[in-house]
C-alpha positions in Angstrom: 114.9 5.5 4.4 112.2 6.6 1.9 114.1 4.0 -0.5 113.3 1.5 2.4 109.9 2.1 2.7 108.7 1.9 -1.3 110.6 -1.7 -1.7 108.6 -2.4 2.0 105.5 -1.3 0.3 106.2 -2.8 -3.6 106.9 -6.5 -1.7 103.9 -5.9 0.9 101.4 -5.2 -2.0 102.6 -8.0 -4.2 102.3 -10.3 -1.0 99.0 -9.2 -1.1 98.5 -10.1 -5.0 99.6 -13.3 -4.3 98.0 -14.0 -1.4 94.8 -13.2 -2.9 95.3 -15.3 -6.2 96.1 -18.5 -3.8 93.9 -18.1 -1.0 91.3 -21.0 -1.0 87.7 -20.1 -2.6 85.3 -19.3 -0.4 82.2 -22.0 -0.9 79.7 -19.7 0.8 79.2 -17.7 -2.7 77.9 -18.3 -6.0 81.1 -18.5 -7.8 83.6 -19.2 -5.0 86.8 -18.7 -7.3 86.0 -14.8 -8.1 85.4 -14.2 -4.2 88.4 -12.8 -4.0 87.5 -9.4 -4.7 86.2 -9.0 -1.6 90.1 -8.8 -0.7 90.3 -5.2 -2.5 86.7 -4.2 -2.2 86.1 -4.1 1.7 89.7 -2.2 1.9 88.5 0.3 -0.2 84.5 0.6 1.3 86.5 1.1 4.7 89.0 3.7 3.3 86.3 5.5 1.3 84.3 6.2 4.3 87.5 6.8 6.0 88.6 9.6 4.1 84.5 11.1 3.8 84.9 11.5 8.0 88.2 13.1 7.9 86.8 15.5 4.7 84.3 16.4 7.3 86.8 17.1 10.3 89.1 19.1 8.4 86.0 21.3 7.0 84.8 21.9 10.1 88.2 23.1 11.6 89.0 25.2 8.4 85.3 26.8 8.9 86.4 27.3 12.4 90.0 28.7 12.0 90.4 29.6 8.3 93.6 27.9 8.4 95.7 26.9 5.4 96.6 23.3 6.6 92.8 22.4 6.7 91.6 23.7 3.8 94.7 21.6 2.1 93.7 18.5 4.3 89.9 19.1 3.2 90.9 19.1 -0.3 93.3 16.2 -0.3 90.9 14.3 1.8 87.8 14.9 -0.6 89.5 13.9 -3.6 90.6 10.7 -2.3 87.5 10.1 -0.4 85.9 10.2 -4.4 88.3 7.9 -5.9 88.5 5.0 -3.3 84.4 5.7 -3.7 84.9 4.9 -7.2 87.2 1.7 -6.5 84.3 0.3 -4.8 81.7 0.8 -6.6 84.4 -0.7 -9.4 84.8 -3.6 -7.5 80.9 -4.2 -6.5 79.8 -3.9 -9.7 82.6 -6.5 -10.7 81.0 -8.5 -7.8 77.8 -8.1 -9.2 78.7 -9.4 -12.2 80.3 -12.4 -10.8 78.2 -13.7 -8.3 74.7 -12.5 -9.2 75.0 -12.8 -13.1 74.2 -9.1 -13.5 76.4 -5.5 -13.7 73.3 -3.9 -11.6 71.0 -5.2 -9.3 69.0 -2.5 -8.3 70.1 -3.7 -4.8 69.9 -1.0 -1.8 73.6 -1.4 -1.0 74.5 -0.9 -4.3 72.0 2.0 -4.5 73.2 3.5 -1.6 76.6 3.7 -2.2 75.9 5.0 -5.7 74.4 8.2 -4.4 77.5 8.3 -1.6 80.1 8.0 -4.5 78.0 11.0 -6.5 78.1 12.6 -3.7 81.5 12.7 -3.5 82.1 13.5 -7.4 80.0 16.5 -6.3 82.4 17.9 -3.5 85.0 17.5 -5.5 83.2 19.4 -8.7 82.3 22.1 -6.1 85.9 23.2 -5.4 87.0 23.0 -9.0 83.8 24.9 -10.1 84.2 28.0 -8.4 87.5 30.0 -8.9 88.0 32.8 -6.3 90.3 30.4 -3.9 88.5 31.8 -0.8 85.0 31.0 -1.2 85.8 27.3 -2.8 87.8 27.0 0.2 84.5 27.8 2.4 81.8 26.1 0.4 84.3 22.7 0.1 84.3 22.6 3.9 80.5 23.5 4.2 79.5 20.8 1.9 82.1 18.2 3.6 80.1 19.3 6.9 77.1 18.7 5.4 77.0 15.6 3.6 78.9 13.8 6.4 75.8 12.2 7.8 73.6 12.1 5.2 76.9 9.7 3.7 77.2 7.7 6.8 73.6 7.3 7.2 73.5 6.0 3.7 76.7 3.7 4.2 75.6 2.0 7.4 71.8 2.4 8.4 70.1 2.6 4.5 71.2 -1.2 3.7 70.3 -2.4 7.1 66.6 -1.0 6.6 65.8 -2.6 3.1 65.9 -6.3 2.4 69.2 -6.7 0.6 71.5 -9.9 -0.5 74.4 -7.9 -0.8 77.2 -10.5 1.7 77.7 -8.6 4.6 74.9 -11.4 5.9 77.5 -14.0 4.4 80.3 -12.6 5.6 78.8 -12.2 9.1 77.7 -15.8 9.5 81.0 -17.2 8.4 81.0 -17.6 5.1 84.7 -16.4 5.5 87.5 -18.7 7.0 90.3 -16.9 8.8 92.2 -17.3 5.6 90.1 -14.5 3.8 90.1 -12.5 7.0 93.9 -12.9 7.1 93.9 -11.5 3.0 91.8 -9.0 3.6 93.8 -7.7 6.6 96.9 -7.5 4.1 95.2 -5.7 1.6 93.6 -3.2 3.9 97.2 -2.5 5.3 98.8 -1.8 1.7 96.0 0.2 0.5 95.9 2.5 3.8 99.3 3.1 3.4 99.2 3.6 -0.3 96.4 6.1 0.7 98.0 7.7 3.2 101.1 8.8 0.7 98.6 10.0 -1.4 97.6 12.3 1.1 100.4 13.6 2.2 101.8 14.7 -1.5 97.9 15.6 -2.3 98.3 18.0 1.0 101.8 18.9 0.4 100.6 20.2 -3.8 98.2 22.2 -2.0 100.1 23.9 0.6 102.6 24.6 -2.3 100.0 26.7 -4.0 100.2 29.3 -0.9 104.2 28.6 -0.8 104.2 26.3 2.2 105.6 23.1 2.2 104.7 22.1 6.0 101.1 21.9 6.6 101.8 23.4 10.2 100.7 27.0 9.9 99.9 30.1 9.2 96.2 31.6 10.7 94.7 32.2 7.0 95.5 30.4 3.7 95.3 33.8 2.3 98.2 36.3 1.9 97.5 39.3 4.1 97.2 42.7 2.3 100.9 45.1 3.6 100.4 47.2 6.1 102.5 50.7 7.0 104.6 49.9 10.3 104.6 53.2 12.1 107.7 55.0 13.8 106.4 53.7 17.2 105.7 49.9 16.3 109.2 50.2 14.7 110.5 51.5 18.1 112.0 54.7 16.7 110.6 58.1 18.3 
């Protein structure tokens, strides 16, 4: 079945190589060609702020429950939340470059999302910077808690405030035919589920660390010190 599912996946994505390469340009832009990376960059914006939600969730139930499955989910979910951050800010800058003429352009979109993405790089650095497994697993889900809305905010509100050319004006107005939204679909499902197996092993190497495989439970990721059963809990007299 898993043999199944990875061809499934391999001939989905290169659909969606394909598809992107033939789709039509989109006139609306400066260079209508090199549109196309809006096929991988709103996929990754969308997972990106995806996984930065769920990083909040699951540090906010470990903080609640000191359980081992969300400290594993908060971990898995920050580190990924920091790389599909990267892939878009990758991709913009490509965009950038492409339509505007320039790498940077001191747009608020781009601005924005460059403090999101450091953000991120910092939640990750926090976990690998302090060593006692405990209190990284505390202050990881404190800071995922924390910089949820100060990352939303700066996603969806910032932009909207400040004069900005970034598309999403383009976009919204129909500078896309169903085509592109049709490409962009495709793309969005192969990179959630390429994300989504990413998670699960990226949970699954954590778990192993505490020698659990399921991420179902156990009420602390932290072996418990032994304790002397007495005669009576052992139901002798």
């Amino acid at each position: 079945m898993k043999n199944w599912r990875f061809i499934l996946f391999i001939v989905a994505a290169l659909a969606s190589v394909a598809y992107s390469l033939l789709a039509p340009p989109a006139q609306a832009f400066q260079d209508p060609s090199l549109a196309r990376l809006i096929f991988f960059h709103l996929p990754c914006a969308f997972i990106a702020t995806g996984f930065i939600v769920l990083s909040a969730w699951f540090g906010f139930r470990y903080l609640s429950e000191e359980k081992m499955a969300f400290d594993a989910r908060n971990a898995a979910t920050t580190e990924l939340g920091a790389i599909f951050a990267a892939l878009t800010m990758a991709t913009g800058v490509l965009f950038s470059k492409f339509q505007w003429g320039q790498w940077w352009q001191n747009d608020p979109r781009q601005t924005s999302f460059l403090i999101v993405l450091l953000l991120c790089a910092a939640g990750v650095a926090l976990r690998a910077g302090v060593s006692d497994e405990q209190k990284a697993a505390k202050a990881s889900a404190a800071y995922s808690v924390a910089t949820v809305l100060p990352g939303l905010f700066l996603i969806f509100v910032l932009p909207r405030i400040l004069q900005s050319f970034h598309p999403s004006n383009t976009i919204v107005s129909g500078g896309f035919s169903g085509a592109y939204w049709a490409g962009i679909f495709l793309a969005f499902v192969v990179m959630v589920a390429a994300a989504r197996t990413l998670y699960v092993e990226r949970t699954q190497k954590e778990l192993s660390k505490y020698g659990h495989s399921d991420p179902s439970d156990s009420p602390s990721p932290y072996p418990r010190r032994p304790v002397a059963v007495s005669k009576i809990d052992q139901g002798q007299e």
